[in-house]
C-alpha positions in Angstrom: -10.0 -6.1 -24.2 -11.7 -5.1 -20.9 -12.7 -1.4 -19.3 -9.7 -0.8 -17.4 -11.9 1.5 -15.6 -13.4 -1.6 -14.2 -10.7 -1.7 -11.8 -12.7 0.9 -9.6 -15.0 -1.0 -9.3 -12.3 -4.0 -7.5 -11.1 -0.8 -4.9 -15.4 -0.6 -3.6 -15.1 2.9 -4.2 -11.5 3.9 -2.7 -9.3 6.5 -4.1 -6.2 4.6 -4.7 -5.1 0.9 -5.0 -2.1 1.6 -2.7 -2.6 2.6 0.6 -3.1 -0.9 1.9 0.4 -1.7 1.3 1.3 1.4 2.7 0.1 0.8 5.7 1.6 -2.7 5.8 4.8 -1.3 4.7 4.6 0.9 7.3 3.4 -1.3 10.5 6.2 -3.6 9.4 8.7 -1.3 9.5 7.6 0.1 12.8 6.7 3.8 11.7 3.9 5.6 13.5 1.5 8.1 10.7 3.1 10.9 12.7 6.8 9.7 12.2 5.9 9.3 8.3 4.6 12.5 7.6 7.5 14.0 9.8 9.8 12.1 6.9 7.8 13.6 4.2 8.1 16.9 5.5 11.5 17.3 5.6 11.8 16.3 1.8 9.5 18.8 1.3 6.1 16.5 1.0 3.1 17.8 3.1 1.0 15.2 3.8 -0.5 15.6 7.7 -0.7 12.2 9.9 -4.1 12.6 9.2 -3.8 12.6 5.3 -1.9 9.6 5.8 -4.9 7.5 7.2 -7.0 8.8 4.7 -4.7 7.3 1.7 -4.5 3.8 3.6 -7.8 3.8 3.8 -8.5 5.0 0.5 -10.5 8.0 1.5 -7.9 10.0 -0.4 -5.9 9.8 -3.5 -2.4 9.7 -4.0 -0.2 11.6 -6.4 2.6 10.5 -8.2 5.6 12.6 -6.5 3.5 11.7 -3.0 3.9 7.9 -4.1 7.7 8.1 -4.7 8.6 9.9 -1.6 6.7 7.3 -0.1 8.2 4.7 -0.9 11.5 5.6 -0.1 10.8 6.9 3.0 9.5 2.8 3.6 12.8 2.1 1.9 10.7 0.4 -1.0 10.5 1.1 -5.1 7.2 3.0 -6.1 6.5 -0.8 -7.7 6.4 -2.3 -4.6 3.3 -0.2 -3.4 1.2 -0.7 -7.0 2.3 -4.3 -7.1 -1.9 -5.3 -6.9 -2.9 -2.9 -9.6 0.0 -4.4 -11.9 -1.1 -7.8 -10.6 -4.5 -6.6 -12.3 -3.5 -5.5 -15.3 -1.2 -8.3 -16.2 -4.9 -10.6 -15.7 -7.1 -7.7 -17.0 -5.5 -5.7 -19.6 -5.2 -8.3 -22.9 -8.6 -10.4 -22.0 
């Protein structure tokens, strides 16, 4: 069995394995930083626009509740946005 830990080392030192499908989420469904964290806001989420770039660029990481709201403010499951970290541990995690 491998170091799961040695997925860190796969992100070249980002915070979270998700915020590139974040961001692609969110460019294909048309929704400006600003707009998002206005959505999160209202259900009670405060993440700043700012906040926002930093998880898509992995220069912050993401909690679990930030995730969920997330996603369903991109009208996506929670699964959608950690689809390449499960991709990794279905190849990894058994070896």
């Amino acid at each position: 069995m491998t170091n799961p830990r040695n997925y860190s080392k796969r992100l070249n030192g980002k915070l979270n394995s998700a915020g590139k499908i974040i961001k692609s989420y969110r460019i294909k469904n048309h929704i400006s930083r600003q707009t998002l964290s206005d959505k999160l806001m209202i259900m009670g989420i405060d993440i700043s626009a700012q906040s926002i770039y930093d998880l898509e660029t992995g220069n912050r990481g993401i909690l679990d509740y930030e995730l969920c709201a997330i996603a369903k403010c991109l009208g996506v499951s929670s699964n959608d946005l950690l689809k390449d970290f499960e991709k990794y541990l279905d190849q990894n995690l058994y070896e």
